[in-house]
N, C-alpha and C positions, 0 to 999 in steps of 0.2 A: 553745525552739520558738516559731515566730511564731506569736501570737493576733490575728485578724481581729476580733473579735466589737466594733469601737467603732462602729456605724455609728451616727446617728443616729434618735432617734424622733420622729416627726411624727404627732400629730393633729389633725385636723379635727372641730372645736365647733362643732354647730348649735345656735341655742336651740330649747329644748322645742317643740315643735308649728310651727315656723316653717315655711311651706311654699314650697321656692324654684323658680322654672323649670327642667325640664330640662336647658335650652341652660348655663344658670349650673351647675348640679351638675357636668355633662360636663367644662365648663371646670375649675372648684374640683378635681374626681376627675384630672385631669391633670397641673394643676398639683403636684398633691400626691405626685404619681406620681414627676415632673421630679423634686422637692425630694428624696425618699427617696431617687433613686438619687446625687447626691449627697453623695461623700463629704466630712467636715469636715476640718478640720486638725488632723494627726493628729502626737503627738508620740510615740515610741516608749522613752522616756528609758533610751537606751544600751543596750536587749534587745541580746541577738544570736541572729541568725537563720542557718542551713545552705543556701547556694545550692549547687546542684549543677553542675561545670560541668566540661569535655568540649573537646575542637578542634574546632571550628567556622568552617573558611577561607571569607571571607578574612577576618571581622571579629573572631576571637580564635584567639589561639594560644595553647596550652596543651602543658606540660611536667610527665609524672609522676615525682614524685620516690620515694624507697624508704618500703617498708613502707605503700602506698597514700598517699601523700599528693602535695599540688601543690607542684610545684618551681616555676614561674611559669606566671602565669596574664595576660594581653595584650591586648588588643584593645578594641575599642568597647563589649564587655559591662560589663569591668568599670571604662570610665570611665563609663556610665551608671548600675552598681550604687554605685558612689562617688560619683556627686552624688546618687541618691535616700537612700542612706545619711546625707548630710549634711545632707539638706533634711529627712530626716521622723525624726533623731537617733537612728539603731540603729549594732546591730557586725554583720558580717557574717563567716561562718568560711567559707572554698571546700570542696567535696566533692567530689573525683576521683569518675567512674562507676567502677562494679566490671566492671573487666579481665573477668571470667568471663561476666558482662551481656553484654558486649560480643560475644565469641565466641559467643555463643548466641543475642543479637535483634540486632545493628548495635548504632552507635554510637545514633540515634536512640532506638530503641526499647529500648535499655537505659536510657536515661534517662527516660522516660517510666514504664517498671517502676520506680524505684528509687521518683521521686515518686511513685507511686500506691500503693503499699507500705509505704516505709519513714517511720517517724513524723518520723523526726530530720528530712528533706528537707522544707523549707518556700516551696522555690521554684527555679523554672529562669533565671537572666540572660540567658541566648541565648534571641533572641526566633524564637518560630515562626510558620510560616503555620498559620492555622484552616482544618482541615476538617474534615468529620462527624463524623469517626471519634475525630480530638481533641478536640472537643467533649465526646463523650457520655464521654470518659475523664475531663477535666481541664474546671478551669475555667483563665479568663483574664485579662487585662488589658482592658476594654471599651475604651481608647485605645490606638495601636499605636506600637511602638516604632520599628519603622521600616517604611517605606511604598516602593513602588517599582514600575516598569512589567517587563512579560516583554519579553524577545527571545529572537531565537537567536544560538548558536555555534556556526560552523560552521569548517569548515576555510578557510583563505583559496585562491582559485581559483589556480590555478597556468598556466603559459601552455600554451597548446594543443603536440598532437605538431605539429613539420617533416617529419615520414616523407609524409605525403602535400599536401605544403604544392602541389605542381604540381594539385592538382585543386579547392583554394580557392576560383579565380577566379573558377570559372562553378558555377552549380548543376547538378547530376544532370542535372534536363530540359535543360540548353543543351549536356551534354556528349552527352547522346541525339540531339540533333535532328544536332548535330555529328557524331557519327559515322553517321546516316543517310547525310545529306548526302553525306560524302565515298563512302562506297558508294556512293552513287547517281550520284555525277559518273564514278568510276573504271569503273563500270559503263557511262555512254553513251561514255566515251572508248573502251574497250577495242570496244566495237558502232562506231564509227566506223573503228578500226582494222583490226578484222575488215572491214569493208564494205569500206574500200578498199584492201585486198587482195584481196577477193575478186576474181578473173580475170570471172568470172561477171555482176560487179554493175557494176563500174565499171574503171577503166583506174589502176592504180596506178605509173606513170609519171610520177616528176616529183612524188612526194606525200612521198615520207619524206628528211628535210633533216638527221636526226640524222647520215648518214655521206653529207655534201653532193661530196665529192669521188672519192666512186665511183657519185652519181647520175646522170652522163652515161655513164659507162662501162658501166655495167651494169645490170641490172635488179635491186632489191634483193629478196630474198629472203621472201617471206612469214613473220611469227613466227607463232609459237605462240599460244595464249589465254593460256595460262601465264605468258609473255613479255609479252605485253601487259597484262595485269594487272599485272606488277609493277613494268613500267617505269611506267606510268600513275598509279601507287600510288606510288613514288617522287617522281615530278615534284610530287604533289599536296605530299608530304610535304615535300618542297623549298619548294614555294612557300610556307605554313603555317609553318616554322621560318626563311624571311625569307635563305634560302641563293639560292634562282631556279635558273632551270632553264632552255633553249630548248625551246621546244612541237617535239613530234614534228612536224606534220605541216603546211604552209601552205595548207591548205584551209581555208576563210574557216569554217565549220562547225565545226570543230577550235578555229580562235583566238579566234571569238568565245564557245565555251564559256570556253575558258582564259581567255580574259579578262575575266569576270563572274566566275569563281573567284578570279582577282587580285583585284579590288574586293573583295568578299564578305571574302577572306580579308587583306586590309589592316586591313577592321575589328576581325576575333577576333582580330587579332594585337597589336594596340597596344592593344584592352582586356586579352589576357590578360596582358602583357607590364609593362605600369602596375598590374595590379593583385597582379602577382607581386613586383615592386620593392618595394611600399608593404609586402606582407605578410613580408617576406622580414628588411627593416629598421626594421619599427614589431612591438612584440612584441604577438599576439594572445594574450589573456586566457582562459581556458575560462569559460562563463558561472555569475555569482555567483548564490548563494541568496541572496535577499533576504528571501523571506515562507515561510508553510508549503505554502500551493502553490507553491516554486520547488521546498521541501524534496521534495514529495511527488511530484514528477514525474521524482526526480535518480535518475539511475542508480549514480552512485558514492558518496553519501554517505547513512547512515541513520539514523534516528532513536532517541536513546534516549530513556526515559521513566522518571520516578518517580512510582509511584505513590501515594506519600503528598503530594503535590503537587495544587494544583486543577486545575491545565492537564496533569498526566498523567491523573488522574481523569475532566476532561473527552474527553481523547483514548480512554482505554481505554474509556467509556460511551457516545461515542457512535453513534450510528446510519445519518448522512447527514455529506453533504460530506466536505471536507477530514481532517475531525477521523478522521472512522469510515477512511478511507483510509491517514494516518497510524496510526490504533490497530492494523489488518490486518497491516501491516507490524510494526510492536514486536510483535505476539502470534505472528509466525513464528516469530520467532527469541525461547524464553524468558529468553536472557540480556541480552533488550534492556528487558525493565521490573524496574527496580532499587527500593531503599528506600535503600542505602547509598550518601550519599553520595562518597566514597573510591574506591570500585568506578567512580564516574559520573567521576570525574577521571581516573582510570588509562586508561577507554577513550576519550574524547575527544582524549588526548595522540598514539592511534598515529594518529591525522585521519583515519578514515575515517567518524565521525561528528557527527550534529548534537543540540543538545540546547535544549529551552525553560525558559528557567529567568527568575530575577529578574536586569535589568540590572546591576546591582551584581557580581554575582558572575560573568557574562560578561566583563565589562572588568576585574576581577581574573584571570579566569583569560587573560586575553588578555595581560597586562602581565607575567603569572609567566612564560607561556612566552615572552614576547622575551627578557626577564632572563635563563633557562637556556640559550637556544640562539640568543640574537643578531640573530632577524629577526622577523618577525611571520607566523606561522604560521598564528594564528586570527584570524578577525572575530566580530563581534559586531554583528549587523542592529540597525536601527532597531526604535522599539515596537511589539510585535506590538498588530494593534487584540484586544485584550480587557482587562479589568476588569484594576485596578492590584491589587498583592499588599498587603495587610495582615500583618504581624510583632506578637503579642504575646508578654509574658510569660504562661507557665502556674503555674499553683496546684493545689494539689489539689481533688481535684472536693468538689461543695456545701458547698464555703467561702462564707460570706454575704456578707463583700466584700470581692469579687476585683477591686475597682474601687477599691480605698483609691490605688492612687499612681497616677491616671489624671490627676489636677491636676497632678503635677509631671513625668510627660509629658509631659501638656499642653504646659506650660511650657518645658521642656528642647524638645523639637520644634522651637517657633517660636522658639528662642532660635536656632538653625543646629548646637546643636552638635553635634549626632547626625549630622547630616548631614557635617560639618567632619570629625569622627572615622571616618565611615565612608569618605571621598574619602581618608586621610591611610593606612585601612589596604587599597581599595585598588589605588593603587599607580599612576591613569594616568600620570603627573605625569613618570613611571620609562619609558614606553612611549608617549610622546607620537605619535610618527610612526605609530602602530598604527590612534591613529583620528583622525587628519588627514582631513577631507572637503573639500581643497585641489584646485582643477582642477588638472591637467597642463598646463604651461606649453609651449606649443606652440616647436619649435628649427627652425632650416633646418639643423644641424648634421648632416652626417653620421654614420651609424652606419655600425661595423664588422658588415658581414656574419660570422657565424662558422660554425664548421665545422656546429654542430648545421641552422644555419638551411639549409642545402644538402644533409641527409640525404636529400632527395628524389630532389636530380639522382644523388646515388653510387648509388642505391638504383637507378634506369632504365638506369644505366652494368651494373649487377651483374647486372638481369636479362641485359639485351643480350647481354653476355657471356658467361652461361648457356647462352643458346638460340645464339648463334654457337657456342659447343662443342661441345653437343648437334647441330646441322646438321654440323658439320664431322667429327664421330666417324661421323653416319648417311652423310656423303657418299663417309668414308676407307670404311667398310662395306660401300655400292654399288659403289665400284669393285673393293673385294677380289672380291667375286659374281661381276663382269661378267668382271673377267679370268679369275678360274677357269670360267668359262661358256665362252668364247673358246678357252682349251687343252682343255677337254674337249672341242670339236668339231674341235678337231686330231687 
């Protein structure tokens, strides 16, 4: 069993009656303070000590062998429990968690019960974040094992639907002003129409050019409203899809409308036209979660939360902003604040959510999934602005020094190798194109339009055809009526 009790003793000799300035004491009382805590060099000559230790992705992987024991034990834990092993001269024996633990608190929290319990357990090698709550259980490591910034992982954005790729172009308001418009023209044509036909208003002689070779032979026949609305409604729509049309009517009032509709309608045709090409052949992206207000405003992606975590802590406590927005949202749904990690893996994989955690284990789990399924599935944002994560080892609580191997942290830190072994387990190196922040090289090369990219025009063809069958079923309908109308007044 590991014994802490070597720290050193330090006291502070005044002589008898000597009486020194405050300012001097203050300093001496600090200094002495620095010195206590710390620790000497410590030699453990060849004890062995019970680490307890668990899977931990991505920086240990662990395999239980029979009759509770470790079949292999992997990862960055135990190359750092094998050099402080080697630097401060003990053995170390591995502890499988108890399976039963497990089922009953998560993998976390069973390990936490075992060391605060069981006498044998003298330490944890997988290093944790500090919060309160472990605190007031366990002591720590005052140096940290590994240190790192939060982000998120989110699902990576996938291209926008083509079902409605024809109404991209313009926004809402210009398709509104647009379809005013054309009411409002078809509307003074069709008042023009009327007018000169009317017998009453004006002489409609020599005015309608559509059926120019029975204009001198005959008087053309007044249409209907009906009629003129939809032939007027036609023309527009002729002119607008860039087909032309000849103007009903050579009244200088007539052509000079039509003709400021030509202009007008040359402009919305070659903007819509260039900007339906571009969209049609350059693939548009659905917009990326970058921050927690990108997360917090997304309709399709949600947030999970741990709450044994300081950034779920801070989200589930807070009050204002983002944060309290986020927390409203995981406290809908209670299977969105988790403690198991496992549980937090399996939901992030069907992508429909986002999660904040430490960078490290984002670009692990962004590298696992190309590995399984060949593309990149997930991102992993830049650093969220908050406070970096601190990792230490835990001890059992009111052990007096739970600072003994903060030297050779210390050490091992600035040496890289922590850092070497955590890149090594994991895994960019496997998933490089995942986080390439490479611009796109601009092509004059053609792209193949494909069938998805035109789901819009099938889709205006299907309606069309709809309502052309529905009109042609109510027209076969009218005439059945009219004719049986017709022999019953026979």
């Amino acid at each position: 069993m590991m014994h802490w009790n070597r720290a050193p003793k330090i006291s502070l000799k005044i002589a008898h009656g000597t009486l020194l300035p405050s300012s001097i004491v203050i300093l001496l009382l600090f200094l002495t303070s620095f010195a206590t805590s710390l620790p000497p060099r410590v030699d453990f000559g060849g004890e062995n000590f019970n680490f307890l230790v668990f899977p931990n992705p991505p920086f240990d992987v662990f395999v239980r062998g029979p009759n509770n024991t470790v079949a292999s034990f992997t990862g960055v834990a135990l190359n750092i429990l094998q050099w402080i092993a080697t630097k401060y001269n003990f053995k170390y024996t591995l502890v499988p968690v108890n399976e039963s633990l497990v089922e009953r608190y998560g993998m976390h929290e069973a390990a936490f019960y075992q060391l605060i319990n069981e006498k044998k357990i003298d330490g944890i090698p997988c290093a944790f974040f500090l919060t309160q709550d472990r605190i007031n259980r366990m002591d720590y490591t005052s140096y940290f094992v590994w240190v790192d910034g939060l982000s998120l992982i989110v699902p990576k954005p996938g291209e926008q639907s083509r079902l409605f790729a024809f109404i991209g172009p313009f926004q809402p308001s210009v398709w509104f002003w647009i379809l005013v418009t054309i009411i409002f023209v078809v509307g003074v044509m069709t008042f023009f129409t009327w007018f000169y036909f009317n017998p009453l208003l004006t002489n409609a002689k020599n005015v309608y050019i559509m059926n120019r070779e029975e204009r001198d032979s005959s008087k053309p026949s007044q249409p209907t409203v009906y009629s003129s609305l939809s032939s007027n409604m036609i023309y527009i729509v002729n002119i607008m899809t860039n087909q032309g049309c000849r103007e009903a009517f050579d009244r200088n009032s007539y052509r000079i409308l039509a003709g400021f509709w030509l202009l007008g309608a040359m402009v919305l045709v070659n903007s819509y036209s260039g900007i339906v090409i571009s969209s049609l052949t350059v693939p548009k992206m659905m917009p990326p979660i970058e921050t927690l207000e990108d997360l917090a405003v997304s309709k399709d992606v949600e947030i999970i939360v741990r709450h044994d975590t300081l950034i779920g802590e801070q989200i589930l406590q807070a009050r204002t902003g983002v944060y309290k927005t986020l927390g409203d949202q995981a406290r809908k749904y209670p299977g969105h604040i988790l403690g198991d990690p496992f549980k937090v893996s399996a939901m992030l994989e069907t992508g429909r959510y986002a999660y904040p955690f430490i960078q490290a284990f984002n670009s692990w789990f962004v590298a696992q999934q190309y590995k399984k399924v060949g593309q990149c599935r997930f991102h992993a944002t830049k650093p969220l602005p908050v406070p970096l994560g601190y990792y230490s080892w835990l001890v059992k609580k009111g052990n007096p020094n739970a600072r003994l191997f903060d030297p050779g942290l210390v050490k091992l830190w600035e040496s890289g190798l922590t850092y070497f072994w955590g890149n090594i387990a994991i895994g960019k190196n496997k998933a490089t194109e995942c986080f390439q922040k490479k611009r796109q090289k601009s092509s004059a090369q053609q792209v193949p339009i494909r069938l998805t990219d035109l789901t819009s025009a099938f889709l205006i063809l299907g309606i069309g055809l709809g309502l052309a069958i529905i009109a042609f079923v109510h027209e076969l309908i009218k005439s059945k009526i009219h004719s049986r109308t017709k022999l019953s007044m026979i």
